[in-house]
N, C-alpha and C positions, 0 to 999 in steps of 0.2 A: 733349526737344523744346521751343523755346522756346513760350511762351503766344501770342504772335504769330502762330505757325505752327501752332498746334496745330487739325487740323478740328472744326469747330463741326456738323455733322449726321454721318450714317451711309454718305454716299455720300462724302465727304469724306475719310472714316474708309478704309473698301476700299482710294480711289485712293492714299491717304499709305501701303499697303503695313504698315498696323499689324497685327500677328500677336499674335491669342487666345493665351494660356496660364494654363495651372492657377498658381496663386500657389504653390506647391513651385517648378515648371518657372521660375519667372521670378525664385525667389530662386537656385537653381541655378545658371540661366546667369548670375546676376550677380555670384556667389561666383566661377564658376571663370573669369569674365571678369577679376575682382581678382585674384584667385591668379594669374595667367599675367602681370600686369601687375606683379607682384611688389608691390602696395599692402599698406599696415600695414590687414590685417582688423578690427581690434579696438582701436581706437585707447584708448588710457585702459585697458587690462587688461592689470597687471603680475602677473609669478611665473603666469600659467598654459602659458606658449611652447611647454612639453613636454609638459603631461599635460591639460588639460581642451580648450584652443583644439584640438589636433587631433582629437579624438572630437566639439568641433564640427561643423567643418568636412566629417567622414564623414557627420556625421547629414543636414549641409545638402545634400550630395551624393545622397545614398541616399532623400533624400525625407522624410525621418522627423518626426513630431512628436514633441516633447523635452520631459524631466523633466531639472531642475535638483537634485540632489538633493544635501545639502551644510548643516551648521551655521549659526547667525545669522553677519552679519557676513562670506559665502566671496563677497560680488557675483552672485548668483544673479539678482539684479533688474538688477543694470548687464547681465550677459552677454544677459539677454531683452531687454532695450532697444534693446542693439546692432544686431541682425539684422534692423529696418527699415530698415537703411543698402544692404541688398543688394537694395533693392524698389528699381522703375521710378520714378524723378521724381514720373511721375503716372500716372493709370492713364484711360484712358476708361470712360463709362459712360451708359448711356441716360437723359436728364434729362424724366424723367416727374413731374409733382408731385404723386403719388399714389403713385407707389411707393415703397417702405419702403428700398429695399436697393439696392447701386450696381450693378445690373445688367449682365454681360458683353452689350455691343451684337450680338455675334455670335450667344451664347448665352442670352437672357434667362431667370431660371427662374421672373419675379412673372407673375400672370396679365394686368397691366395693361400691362406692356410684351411679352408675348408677342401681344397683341392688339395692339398700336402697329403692332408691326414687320411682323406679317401685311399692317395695315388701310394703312399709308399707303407714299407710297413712299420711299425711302431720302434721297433729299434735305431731308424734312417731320420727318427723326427727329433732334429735336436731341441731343445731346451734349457732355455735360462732363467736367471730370476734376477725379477725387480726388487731391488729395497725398500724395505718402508718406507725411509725419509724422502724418498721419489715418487712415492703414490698421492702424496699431497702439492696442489697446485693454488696460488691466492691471486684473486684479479682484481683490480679497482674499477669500479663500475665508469666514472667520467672516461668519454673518450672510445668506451670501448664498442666494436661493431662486428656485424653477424658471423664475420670472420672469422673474427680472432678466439670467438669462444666454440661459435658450431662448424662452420667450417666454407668453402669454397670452394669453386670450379676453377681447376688452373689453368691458365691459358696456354701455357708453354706445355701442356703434357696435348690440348687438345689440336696443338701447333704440329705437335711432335705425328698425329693423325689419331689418336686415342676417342674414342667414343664419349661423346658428352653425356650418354645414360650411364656409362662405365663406371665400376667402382675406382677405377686408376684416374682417372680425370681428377679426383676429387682430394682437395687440401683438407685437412681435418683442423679444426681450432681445438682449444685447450680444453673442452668437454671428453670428445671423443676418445681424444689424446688421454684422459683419467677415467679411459676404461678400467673399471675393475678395484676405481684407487677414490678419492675424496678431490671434490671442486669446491673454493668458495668462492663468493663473491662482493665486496665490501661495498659497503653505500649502495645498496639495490636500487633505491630509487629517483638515483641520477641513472641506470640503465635506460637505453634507449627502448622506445616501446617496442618496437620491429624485434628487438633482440631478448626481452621480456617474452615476446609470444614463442620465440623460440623454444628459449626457457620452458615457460608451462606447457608446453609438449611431448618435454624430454621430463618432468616429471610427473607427469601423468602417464603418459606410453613408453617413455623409458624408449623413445627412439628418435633416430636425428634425420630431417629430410633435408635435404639442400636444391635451394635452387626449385623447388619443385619436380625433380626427378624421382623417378620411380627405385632411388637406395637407400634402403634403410636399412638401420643396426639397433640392435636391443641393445641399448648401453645398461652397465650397471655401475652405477655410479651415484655417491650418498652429495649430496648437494649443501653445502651451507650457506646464509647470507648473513650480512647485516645490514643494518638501518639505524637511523636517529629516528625517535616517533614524530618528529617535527615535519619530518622530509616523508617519512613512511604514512603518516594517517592524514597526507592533503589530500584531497581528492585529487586523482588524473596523474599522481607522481607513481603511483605501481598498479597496474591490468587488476583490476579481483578476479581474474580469472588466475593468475600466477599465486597472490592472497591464498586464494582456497585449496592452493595443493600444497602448498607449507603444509607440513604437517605438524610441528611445535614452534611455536612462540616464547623466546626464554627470555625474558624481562631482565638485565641487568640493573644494578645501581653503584650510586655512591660508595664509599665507605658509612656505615650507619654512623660511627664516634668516630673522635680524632684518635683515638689511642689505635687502630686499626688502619686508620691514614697515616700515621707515625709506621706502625707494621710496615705499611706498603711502600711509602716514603724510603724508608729503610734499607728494604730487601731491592730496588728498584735503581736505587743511586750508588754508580758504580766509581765511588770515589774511595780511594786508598787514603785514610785519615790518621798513617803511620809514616815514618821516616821518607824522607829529610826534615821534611816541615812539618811534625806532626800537628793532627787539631785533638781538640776539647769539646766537644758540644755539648754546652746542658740540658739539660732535658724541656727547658722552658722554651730556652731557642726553638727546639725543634715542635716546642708546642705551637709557637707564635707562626712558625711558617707555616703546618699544618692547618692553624682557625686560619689562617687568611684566607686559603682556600673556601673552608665551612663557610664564614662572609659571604664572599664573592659568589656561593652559589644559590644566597637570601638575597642580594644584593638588587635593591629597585634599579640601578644603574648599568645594571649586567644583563645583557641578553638572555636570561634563563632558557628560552629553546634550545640554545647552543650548547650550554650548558661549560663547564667547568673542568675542564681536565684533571687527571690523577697528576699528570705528565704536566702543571704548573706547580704541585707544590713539588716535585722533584726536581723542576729547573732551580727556582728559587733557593731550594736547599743547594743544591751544588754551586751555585752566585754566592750564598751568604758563607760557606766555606772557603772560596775560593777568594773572597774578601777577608776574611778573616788568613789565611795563611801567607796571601801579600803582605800582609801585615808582618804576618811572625819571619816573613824572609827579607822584610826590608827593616827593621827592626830589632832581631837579633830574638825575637821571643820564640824559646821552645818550651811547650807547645803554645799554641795561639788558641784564643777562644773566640768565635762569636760574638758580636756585641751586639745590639739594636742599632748600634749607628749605619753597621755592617749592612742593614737592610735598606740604607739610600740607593744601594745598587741593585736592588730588586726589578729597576723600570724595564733592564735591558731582558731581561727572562718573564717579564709579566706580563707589558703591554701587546706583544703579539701574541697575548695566549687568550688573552679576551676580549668579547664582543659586546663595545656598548648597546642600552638600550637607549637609542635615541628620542625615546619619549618621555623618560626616565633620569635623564643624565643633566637637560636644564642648562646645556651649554658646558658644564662643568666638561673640561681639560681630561684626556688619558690618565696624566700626571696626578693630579689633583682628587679623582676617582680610586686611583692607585692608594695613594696617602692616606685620603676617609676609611681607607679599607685597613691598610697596617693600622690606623690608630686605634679601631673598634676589635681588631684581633689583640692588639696587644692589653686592651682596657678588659677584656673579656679574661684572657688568661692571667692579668694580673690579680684581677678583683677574686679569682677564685684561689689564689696563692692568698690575698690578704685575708678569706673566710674558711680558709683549711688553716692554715701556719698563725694567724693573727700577728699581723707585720705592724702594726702600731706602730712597734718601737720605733720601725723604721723609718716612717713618714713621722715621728719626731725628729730624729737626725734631721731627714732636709727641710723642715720645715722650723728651723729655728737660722733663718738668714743665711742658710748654705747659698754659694754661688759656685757652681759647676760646671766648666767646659767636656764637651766629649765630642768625638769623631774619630771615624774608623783608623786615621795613620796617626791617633795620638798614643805613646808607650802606653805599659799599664802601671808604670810605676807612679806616671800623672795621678791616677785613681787611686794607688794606697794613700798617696800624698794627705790627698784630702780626705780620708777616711781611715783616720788611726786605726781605731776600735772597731769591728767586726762584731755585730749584733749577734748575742749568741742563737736566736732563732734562724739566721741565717744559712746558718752549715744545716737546720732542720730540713728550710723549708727548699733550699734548694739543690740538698742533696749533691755537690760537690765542696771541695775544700776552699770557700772563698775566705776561709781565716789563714791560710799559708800560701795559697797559690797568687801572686798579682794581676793574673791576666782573667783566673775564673773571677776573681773579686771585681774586677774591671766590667767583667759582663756582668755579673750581680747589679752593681752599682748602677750600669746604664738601663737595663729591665726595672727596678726600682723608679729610679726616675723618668722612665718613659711612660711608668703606669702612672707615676701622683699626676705626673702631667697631662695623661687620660682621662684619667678621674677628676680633675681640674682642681687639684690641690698645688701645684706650681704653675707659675708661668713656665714660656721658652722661648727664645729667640735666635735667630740663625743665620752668621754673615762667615761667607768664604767657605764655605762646606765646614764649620763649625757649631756645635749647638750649644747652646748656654741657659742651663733650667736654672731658675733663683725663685725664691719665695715671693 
């Protein structure tokens, strides 16, 4: 309804035909209004099409308040964010300037517009509306207490002479506060348990006590959480009594392939890879960043409870561009490409993204775990270039006493140098121009020689931030 149009009091409200509904009821009918309209539900959420979006979609159906439950990095926070897109434009509500909460004009539950709407008559009851992108509110569970989410007795209102059974006494936290509208709350079960019981009272009764006073309110309000299973199924980190009121459990994951973690990789990094310094990335680069990931989330050495962020191969990716176009800006190269050597700066976006497993690791170094890791991604996506394209030729070239230096601020003209002839399977299997371009030839050249030397078809050695494969 445009703002223009929209009734400013309560008699207003009746004649425009606007109909009361529970905030479930009105995300409902606005789900299965999109579904029939054939609309993309979830816009920006890739690899879930067959397994998490539809156990959504039941939950929003069936009423449910919902548990995200699913390792760092599976979009647990994007998926909650979505589901204000299925709420009303705007909502009405009675514009009292004493009451705390956006009260249903049909329904009010504050004592000061229950009194309004008795004492005057419907034309005298003004009304405003909330927006949608204000109905949704997101809380981090560490830290947080009974306050800040259900609410408090204020001492300055009971200073002021206010009654301590009184509804005016009382501070409301951020539940009450999303009367009518959507609450989550992340890492459920770092929640304190005092504020846990709160919780499962407010969804099971749908009402909030404070203090032990005799006021309560029927809140309507769609609850979401999330959790890691690691944190969620200890015993004593979340009440079963809170457990048993969830009403869906949506399981997220990984990306299932890298070509979907490339998708997301993609859509996710917010890197302008055009003028002044344009880049190049071949598609292999951005394969090799993507398995690093898939590794490190098989990895004996990696905390696998903690699991593996979406949010490390997207640092990584934006490091290995951002090496690669210091290149092309101290250098003179437009555009710059990628190279494998470009991945020596991977440490600074990688090693705070992951959790050794110290029973696993053997003493072995951050560094050194980092490394085992690029060099099993990189042998993994070479070997399956040498068994699609059949690169023979190639590991002929260096395998007849080639000696090769490479690192990231070397030109790429170093790399035609030594590499006249351009294997014509080359431009096949790698799908850019590395027979005219110098810089894609340059990244050709170092991915080649970083697989033989995978594969342990070459040696390498490395002094000065230089690297030197020979036969």
């Amino acid at each position: 309804m445009p703002n223009t149009s929209r009734p400013a009091n309560l008699l207003e409200l009746r004649q425009s035909g606007w109909v009361s509904k529970s905030v479930k009821q009105e995300l409902r009918d606005n789900f299965l209004i999109a579904l029939a309209k054939g609309e993309a539900l979830f816009p920006g959420i890739v690899g879930y099409e067959h397994t998490v979006i539809p156990e959504i979609n039941i939950a929003l159906i069936a009423g449910h308040d919902m548990l995200f439950l699913g390792e760092k990095g599976q979009g647990k926070s994007r998926l909650m964010r979505t589901l204000p897109r299925f709420l009303d434009e705007a909502l009405p509500y009675i514009a009292h300037p004493d009451a705390p909460l956006h009260d249903d004009p049909y329904k009010p539950i504050t004592r000061v517009c229950r009194e309004m709407v008795n004492r005057f008559p419907e034309e005298q009851i003004p009304i405003k509306w909330w927006p949608r992108e204000e109905r949704y509110v997101e809380r981090l569970a560490p830290g947080t207490k009974f306050a800040d989410i259900i609410g408090e007795i204020d001492p300055a209102r009971l200073a002021a002479g206010t009654s301590m059974s009184a509804e005016e006494s009382l501070h409301f936290g951020l539940i009450p506060r999303m009367h009518r509208g959507i609450f989550a709350m992340n890492e459920l079960p770092e929640l304190d348990e005092l504020v846990q019981v709160g919780m499962f009272n407010i969804l099971e009764e749908r009402d909030v006590q404070i203090r032990g006073f005799p006021i309560k309110f029927d809140i309507d309000v769609l609850i979401l959480f999330s959790a890691n299973p690691a944190t969620y199924n200890r015993s004593g980190k979340v009440i079963p009594q809170l457990k048993d009121r969830i009403g869906s459990v949506i399981h997220t994951h990984y990306p299932e392939d890298r070509d979907l973690g490339i998708e997301i990789m993609d859509q996710e990094t917010s890197i302008d890879l055009g003028e002044p310094f344009p880049v190049i990335v071949p598609r292999f680069m951005k394969e090799i960043i993507e398995e690093l990931s898939v590794v490190a989330r098989k990895s004996k050495y990696i905390d696998q409870q903690s699991g593996v962020s979406a949010r490390f191969s997207i640092a990584n990716y934006g490091t290995m561009i951002a090496s690669a176009r210091q290149r092309g800006a101290r250098l003179g190269e437009c555009p710059s490409v990628p190279r494998i050597s470009d991945l020596g700066h991977l440490y600074s976006s990688s090693l705070g993204k992951l959790e050794l497993d110290l029973m696993g690791s053997h003493q072995m170094s951050e560094r050194q775990i980092l490394d085992s890791l690029i060099a099993e991604a990189i042998r993994t996506v070479f070997s399956e270039y040498v068994d699609e394209h059949g690169l023979d030729e190639i590991a002929r070239i260096f395998g007849q006493g080639v000696k090769i230096e490479v690192g990231d601020m070397l030109p790429s003209s170093h790399y035609s140098d030594r590499l006249k002839r351009v294997p014509p399977a080359w431009d096949k299997a790698f799908e850019v121009n590395a027979s005219s371009d110098p810089a894609v030839r340059a990244s050709c050249v170092e991915f080649v020689l970083a697989g033989l030397y995978a594969t342990e078809k070459i040696s390498r050695s490395q002094s000065r931030g230089e690297i030197r494969y020979e036969t």
